[in-house]
C-alpha positions as CSV (number, residue, x, y, z in Angstrom):
1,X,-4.2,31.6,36.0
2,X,-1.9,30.3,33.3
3,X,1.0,31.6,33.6
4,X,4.0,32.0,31.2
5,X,7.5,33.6,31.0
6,X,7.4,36.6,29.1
7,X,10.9,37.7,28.1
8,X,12.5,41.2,26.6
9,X,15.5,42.6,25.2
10,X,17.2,43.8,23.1
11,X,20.2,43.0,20.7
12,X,22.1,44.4,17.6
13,X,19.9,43.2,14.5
14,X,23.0,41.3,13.0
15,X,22.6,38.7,16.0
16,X,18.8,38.4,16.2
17,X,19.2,35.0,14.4
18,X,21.1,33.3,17.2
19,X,19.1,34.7,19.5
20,X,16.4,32.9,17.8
21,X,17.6,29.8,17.6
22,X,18.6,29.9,21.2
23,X,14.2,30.7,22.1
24,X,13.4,28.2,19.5
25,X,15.2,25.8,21.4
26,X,13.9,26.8,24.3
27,X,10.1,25.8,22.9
28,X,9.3,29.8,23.0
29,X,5.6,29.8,21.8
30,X,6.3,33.1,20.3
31,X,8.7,35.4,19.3
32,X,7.5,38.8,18.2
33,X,10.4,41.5,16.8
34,X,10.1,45.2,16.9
35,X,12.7,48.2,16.0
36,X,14.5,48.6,18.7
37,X,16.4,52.0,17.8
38,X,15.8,55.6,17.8
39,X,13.9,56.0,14.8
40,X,10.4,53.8,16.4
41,X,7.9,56.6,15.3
42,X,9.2,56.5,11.5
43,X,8.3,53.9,8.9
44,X,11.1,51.7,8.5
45,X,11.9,48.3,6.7
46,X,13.2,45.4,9.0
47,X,16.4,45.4,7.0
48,X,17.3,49.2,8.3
49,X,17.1,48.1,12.2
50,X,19.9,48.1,13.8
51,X,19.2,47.5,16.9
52,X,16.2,44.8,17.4
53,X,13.8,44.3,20.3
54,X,12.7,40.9,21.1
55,X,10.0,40.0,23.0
56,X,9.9,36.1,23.4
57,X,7.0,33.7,25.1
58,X,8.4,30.8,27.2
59,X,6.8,28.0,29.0
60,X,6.1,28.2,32.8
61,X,9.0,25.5,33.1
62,X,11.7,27.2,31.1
63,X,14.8,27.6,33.4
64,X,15.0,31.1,33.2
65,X,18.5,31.0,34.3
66,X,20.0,29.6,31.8
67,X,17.9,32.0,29.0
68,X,19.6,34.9,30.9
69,X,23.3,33.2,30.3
70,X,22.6,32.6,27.0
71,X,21.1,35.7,25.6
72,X,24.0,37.6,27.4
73,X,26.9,35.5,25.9
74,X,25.2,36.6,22.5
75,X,25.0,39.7,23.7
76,X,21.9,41.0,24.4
77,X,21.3,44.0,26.8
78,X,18.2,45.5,28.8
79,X,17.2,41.8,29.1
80,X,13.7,41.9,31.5
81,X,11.7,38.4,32.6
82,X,8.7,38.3,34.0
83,X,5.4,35.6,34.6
84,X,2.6,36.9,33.5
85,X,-1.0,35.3,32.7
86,X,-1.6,34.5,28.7
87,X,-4.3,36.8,28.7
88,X,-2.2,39.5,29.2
89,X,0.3,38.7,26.3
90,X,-2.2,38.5,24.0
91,X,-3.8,41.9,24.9
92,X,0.0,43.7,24.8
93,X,0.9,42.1,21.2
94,X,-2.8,43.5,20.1
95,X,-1.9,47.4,21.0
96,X,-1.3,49.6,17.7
97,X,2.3,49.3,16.6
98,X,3.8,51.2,14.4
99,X,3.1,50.7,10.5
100,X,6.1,48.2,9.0
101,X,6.6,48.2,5.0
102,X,7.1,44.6,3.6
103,X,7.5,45.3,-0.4
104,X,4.0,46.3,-1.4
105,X,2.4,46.2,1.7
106,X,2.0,48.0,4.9
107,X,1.4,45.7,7.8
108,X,-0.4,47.7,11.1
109,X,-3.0,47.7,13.6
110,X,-5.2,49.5,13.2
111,X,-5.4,49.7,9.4
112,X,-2.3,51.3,8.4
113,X,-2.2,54.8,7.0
114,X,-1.1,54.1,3.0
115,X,-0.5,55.6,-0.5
116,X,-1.3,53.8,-3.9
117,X,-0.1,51.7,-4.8
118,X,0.7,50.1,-1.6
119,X,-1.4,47.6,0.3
120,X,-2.7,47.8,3.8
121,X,-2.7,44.7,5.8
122,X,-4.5,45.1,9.4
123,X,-2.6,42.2,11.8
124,X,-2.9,41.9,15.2
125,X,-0.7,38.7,16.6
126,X,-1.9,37.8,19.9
127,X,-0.4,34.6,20.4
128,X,0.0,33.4,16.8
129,X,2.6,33.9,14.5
130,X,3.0,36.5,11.2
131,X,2.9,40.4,11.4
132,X,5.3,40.7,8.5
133,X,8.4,41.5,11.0
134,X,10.1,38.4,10.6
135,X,12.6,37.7,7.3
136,X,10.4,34.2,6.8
137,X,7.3,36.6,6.7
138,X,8.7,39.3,4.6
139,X,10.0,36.8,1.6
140,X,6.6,35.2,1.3
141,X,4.9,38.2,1.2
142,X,7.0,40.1,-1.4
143,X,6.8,36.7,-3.2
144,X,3.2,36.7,-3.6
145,X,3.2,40.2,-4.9
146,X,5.0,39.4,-7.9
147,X,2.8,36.5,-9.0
148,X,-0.8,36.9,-11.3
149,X,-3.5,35.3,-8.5
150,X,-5.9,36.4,-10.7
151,X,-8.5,33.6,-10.5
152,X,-5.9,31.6,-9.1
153,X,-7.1,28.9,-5.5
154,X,-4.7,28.9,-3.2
155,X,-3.5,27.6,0.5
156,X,-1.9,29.2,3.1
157,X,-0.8,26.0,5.0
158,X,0.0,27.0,8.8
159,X,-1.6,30.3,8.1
160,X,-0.9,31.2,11.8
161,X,-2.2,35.2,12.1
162,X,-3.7,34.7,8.2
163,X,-1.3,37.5,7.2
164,X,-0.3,35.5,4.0
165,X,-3.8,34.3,3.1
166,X,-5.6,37.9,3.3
167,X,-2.5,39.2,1.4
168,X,-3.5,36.7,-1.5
169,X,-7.0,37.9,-1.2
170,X,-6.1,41.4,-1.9
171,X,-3.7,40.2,-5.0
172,X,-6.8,38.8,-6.5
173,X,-6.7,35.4,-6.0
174,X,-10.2,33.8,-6.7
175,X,-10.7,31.6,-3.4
176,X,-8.0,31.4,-0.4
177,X,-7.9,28.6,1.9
178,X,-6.0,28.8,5.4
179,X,-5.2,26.1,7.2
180,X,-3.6,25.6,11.1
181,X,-3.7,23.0,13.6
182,X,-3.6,26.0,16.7
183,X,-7.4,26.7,17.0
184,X,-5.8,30.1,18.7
185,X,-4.2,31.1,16.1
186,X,-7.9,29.8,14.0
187,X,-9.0,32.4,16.0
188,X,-6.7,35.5,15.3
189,X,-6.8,34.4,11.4
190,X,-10.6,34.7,11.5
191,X,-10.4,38.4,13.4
192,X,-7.6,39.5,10.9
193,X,-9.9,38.0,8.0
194,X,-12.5,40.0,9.3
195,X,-10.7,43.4,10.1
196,X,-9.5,43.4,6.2
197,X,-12.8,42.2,5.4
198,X,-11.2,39.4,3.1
199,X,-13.4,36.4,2.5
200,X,-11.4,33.6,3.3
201,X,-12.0,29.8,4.0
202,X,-9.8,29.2,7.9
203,X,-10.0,25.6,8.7
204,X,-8.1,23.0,11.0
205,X,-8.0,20.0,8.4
206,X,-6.2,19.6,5.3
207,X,-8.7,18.2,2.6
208,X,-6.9,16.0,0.5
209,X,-9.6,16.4,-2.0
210,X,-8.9,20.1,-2.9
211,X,-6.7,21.4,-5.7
212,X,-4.8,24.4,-5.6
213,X,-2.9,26.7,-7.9
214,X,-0.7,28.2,-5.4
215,X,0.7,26.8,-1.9
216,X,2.7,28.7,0.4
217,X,4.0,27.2,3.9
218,X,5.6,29.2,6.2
219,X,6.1,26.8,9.1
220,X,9.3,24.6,10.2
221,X,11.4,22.8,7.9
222,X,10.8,19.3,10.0
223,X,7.0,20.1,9.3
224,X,7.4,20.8,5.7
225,X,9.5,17.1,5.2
226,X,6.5,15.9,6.9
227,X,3.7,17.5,4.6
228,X,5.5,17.1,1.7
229,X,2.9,13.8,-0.3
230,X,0.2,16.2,0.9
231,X,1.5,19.1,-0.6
232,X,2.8,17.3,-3.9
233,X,-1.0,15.7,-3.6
234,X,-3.1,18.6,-3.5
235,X,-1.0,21.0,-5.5
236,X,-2.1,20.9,-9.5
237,X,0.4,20.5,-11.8
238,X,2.5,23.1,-12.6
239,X,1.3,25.0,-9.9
240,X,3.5,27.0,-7.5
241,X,4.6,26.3,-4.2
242,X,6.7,28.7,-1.5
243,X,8.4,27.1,1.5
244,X,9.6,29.3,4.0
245,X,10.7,29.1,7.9
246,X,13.7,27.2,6.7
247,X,17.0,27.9,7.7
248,X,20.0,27.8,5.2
249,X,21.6,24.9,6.7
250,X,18.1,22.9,6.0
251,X,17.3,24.1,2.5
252,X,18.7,21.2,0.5
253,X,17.0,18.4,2.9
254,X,13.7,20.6,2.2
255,X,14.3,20.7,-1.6
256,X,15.6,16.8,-1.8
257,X,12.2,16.3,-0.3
258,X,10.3,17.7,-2.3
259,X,11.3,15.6,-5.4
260,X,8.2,16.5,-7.6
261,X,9.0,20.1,-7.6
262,X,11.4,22.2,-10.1
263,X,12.9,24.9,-7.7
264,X,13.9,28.2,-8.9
265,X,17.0,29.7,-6.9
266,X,17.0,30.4,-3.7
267,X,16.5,33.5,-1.7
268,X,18.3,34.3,1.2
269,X,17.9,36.8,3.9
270,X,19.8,36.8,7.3
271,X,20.2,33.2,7.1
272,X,16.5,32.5,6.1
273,X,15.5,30.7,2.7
274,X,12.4,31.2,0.9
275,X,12.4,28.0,-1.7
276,X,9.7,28.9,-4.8
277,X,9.0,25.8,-7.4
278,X,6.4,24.5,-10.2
279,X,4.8,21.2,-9.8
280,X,6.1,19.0,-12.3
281,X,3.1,16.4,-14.2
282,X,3.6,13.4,-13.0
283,X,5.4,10.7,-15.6
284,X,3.2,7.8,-16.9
């Protein structure tokens, strides 16, 4: 068996970013958020929570310990740890939750009940990251709802669950390429595809060879500083880019980095930035 720590509790919505940060630097694999008030049967935008359940997935070694001390100086109650195999994770994160509204689109699993002109997205997580709970998540997806795909090619680059790739599908977008380096998360992508029967293209390599109108990255802002000549490579020019899973305090190293792009302003939620940009032509 391999097992992991599985770790609940929950915390007023206003602190879930520390609490965050304090998994994140605990090399949590995943972190999955749910409404943790009263109202759980009702349809309910993240932003209304006030009270947040977390569910975190730590490595076997984590000190446990000192989790429990930290999540209670932030103040975190009904805290619960557990080991548990993976196998089992996955399988709890894959029961039906209840229906969460990100802009346009209602994220569920099974296939969310909706009216028009909203857009159902069926996500299951299992052990990869994107169900549309998380402010990273959100601002991408209400992103890509106010652009024309129409005809457009684009990359989802660390697609994780594929939510942001089969959302581009259903906005019309002519071919959709998602790309991941966790052949789990390859996995869940390729289910999710398949559940919203959305044709897209999941791979684990980055073809520099490929052009693209559209690039969205919702992954860590030490990854994106990493990508970024692949990125400004494979993006046409004039063609938009999205960068997300970047906290405030690291937007300007993001954006300094990414010289060849003109950034619009930046949107903010709960200390998360979404950064949006056109390729500029290169000069001759």
């Amino acid at each position: 068996m391999i097992a992991i720590f599985e770790v609940s509790m929950y915390c007023a919505s206003d602190r879930v970013d520390d609490l965050e940060d304090t998994l994140a630097r605990a090399h949590a694999i995943a972190i999955t958020l749910r409404n943790g008030g009263k109202t759980k049967s009702e349809l309910i935008l993240e932003s209304e929570w006030t009270i947040t359940q977390i569910i975190a997935l730590l490595p076997s070694q984590t000190d446990i310990h000192a989790i429990e001390a930290a999540v209670t100086a932030i103040g975190c109650h009904g805290l619960t740890t557990r080991l548990i195999d993976r196998s089992e994770w996955a399988e709890k994160l894959n029961r039906p939750q209840i229906d969460l509204v990100v802009g346009r689109f209602v994220v569920g699993d099974p296939l969310p009940s909706v009216e028009s002109p909203q857009i159902p997205l069926e996500i299951s997580a299992g052990l990869a990251f994107g169900t549309g709970a998380h402010e990273t998540t959100a601002l991408c997806l209400e992103w890509l709802a106010r652009q024309n795909l129409n005809g457009k090619r684009v990359l989802d680059l660390g697609c994780g669950t594929g939510i942001l790739a089969i959302a581009a599908m259903k906005l019309g977008a002519s071919s959709v390429t998602a790309v991941d380096n966790d052949e789990t998360a390859l996995s869940i992508a390729n289910e999710n595809a398949a559940k919203n029967d959305a044709k897209i293209s999941i791979s684990n390599q980055l073809h520099l060879e490929n052009q693209f109108d559209l690039v969205v990255a919702n992954i860590y802002a030490d990854t994106l500083i990493e990508y970024v000549d692949r990125v400004e490579r494979i993006l046409k020019p004039y063609g938009l880019l999205a960068l997300s899973g970047i906290l405030e305090s690291q937007s300007e190293q993001v954006k300094r980095s990414y010289a060849g792009i003109r950034f619009d302003p930046v949107q903010l939620r709960n200390d998360w930035v979404l950064l949006t940009g056109l390729r500029q032509p290169q000069k001759r």
